[in-house]
N, C-alpha and C positions, 0 to 999 in steps of 0.2 A: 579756185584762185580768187584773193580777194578785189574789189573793185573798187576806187577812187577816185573821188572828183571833187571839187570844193560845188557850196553851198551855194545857190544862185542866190540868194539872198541877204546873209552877212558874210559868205568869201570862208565859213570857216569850212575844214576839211571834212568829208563825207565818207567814210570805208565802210562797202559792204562787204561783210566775211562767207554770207554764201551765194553762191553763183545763182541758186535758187530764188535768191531774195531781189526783188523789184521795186520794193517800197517800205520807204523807212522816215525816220524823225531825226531831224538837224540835233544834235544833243546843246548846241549853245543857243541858237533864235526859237527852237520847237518849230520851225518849216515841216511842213509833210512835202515828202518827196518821191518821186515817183523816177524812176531809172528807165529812158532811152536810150539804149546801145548807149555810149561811152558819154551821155547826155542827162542831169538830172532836172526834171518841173518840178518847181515849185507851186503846190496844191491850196496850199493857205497856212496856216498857223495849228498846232495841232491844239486840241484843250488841256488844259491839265490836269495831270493826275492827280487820284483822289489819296490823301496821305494813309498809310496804312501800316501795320505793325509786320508787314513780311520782314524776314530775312534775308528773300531772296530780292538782287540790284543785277542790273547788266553787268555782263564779267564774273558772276559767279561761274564756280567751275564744279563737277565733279566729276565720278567714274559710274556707268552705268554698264554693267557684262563687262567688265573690262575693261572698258572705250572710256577715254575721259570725252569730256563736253563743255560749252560752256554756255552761257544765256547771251543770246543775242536780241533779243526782242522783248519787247511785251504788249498784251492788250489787256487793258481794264473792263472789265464787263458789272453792272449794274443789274438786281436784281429783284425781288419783293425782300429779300433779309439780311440784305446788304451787298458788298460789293467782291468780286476776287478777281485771281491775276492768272491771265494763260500767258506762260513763260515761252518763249519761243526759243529751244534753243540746238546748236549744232555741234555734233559729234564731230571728233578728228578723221573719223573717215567722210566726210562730205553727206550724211545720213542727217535729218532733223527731225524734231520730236516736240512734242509739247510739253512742259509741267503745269499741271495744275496746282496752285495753291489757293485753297478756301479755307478759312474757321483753324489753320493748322493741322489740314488733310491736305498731302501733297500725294499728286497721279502724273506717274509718266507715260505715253499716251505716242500710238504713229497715224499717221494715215493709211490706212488700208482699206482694199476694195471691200465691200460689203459681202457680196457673194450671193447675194441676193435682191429683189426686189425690195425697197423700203417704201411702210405703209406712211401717208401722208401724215405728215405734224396734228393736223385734228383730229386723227383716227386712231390716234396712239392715246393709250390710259395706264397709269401705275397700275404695275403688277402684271400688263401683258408680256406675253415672253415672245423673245424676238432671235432667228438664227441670223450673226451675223459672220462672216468667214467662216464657216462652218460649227460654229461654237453656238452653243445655247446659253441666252441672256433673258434676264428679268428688267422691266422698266421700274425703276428707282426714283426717278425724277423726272419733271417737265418744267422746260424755265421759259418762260418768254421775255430774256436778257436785252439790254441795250448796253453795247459799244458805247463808254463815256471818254474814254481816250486810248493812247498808245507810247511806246518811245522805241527804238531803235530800228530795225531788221527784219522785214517779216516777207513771206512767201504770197501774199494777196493784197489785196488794196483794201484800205482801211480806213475809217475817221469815226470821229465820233456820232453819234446818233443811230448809225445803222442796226438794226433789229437784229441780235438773234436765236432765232427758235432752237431750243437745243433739250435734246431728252438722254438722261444719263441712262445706265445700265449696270447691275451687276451679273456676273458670271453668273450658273445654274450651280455650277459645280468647279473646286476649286476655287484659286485666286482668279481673278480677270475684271478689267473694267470697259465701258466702251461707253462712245460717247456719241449721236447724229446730232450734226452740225448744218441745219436747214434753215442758214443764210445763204445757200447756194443752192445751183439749181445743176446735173443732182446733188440728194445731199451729202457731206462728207461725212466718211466713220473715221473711230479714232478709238485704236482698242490698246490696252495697255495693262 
């Protein structure tokens, strides 16, 4: 059910669409905002986004298995070869998911438990292979990303500058992607 408040800051109107989401971006003043029960703080100013040739804007929609969805969120992330966009977004059954968009490779992506122990961020090298939910993965990538900004809806608290450590994966066999996400402690997977 969505949630509604105006903007402590310029009074404009604030809807969050998932019950999940706690922390989002004013879309008129760029306030970051943070959701207390029926209460939103104002955090500061968010930075702006880096201009880019996506296609994909808040309110894009589509059908993934079936389920449409649409984009609620995004975060910007900064790189050594430039920059991409983790899409935040929510299926019509209350379910969320991420898109990745990089270079014009897009990964749909859930949080799921690991299933296992995960080896620390400096102990990981391309090309190790990792089981994660019971699935066998090869390391692909290792990025030590910075957060440069954000805009609407998102499940965690955010701002620009925050570090993060993130090593990609592909499947052994078959299609499959997966992704540790060790700005948190522990870290999160994201297989897709």
């Amino acid at each position: 059910m969505p949630f509604s408040a105006n903007c402590p800051t310029c009074g404009a109107p604030v809807v969050f669409k998932s019950s999940a989401s706690f922390h989002g971006v004013c879309e008129y003043c760029r306030s970051t905002l943070v959701r207390h029960g029926g209460n939103l703080e104002n955090l500061g100013r968010m930075a702006d986004l880096v201009e880019d040739a996506s296609p994909i804007r808040l309110g894009t929609e589509g059908i993934y298995k079936g389920v449409h969805f649409a984009v609620i969120g995004r975060i910007q992330l900064s790189y050594a070869a430039g920059v991409w966009n983790e899409w935040h977004i929510l299926f019509d059954n209350q379910r969320s998911g991420w898109l990745s968009d990089a270079n014009g490779e897009y990964l749909l992506t859930f949080l799921t438990p690991p299933g296992a122990t995960l080896p620390e961020f400096t102990r990981i090298m391309p090309d190790d292979r990792l089981k994660l939910a019971g699935r066998d993965f090869v390391v692909t990538g290792l990025e030590e990303a910075l957060c440069i900004a954000g805009e609407g809806e998102l499940p965690f608290a955010f701002g620009a500058g925050y570090p993060a450590p993130l090593v990609d994966l592909r499947a052994t066999e078959g299609e499959g992607f997966a992704s540790i996400d060790y700005s948190e402690t522990p870290p999160l997977v994201f297989l897709g």
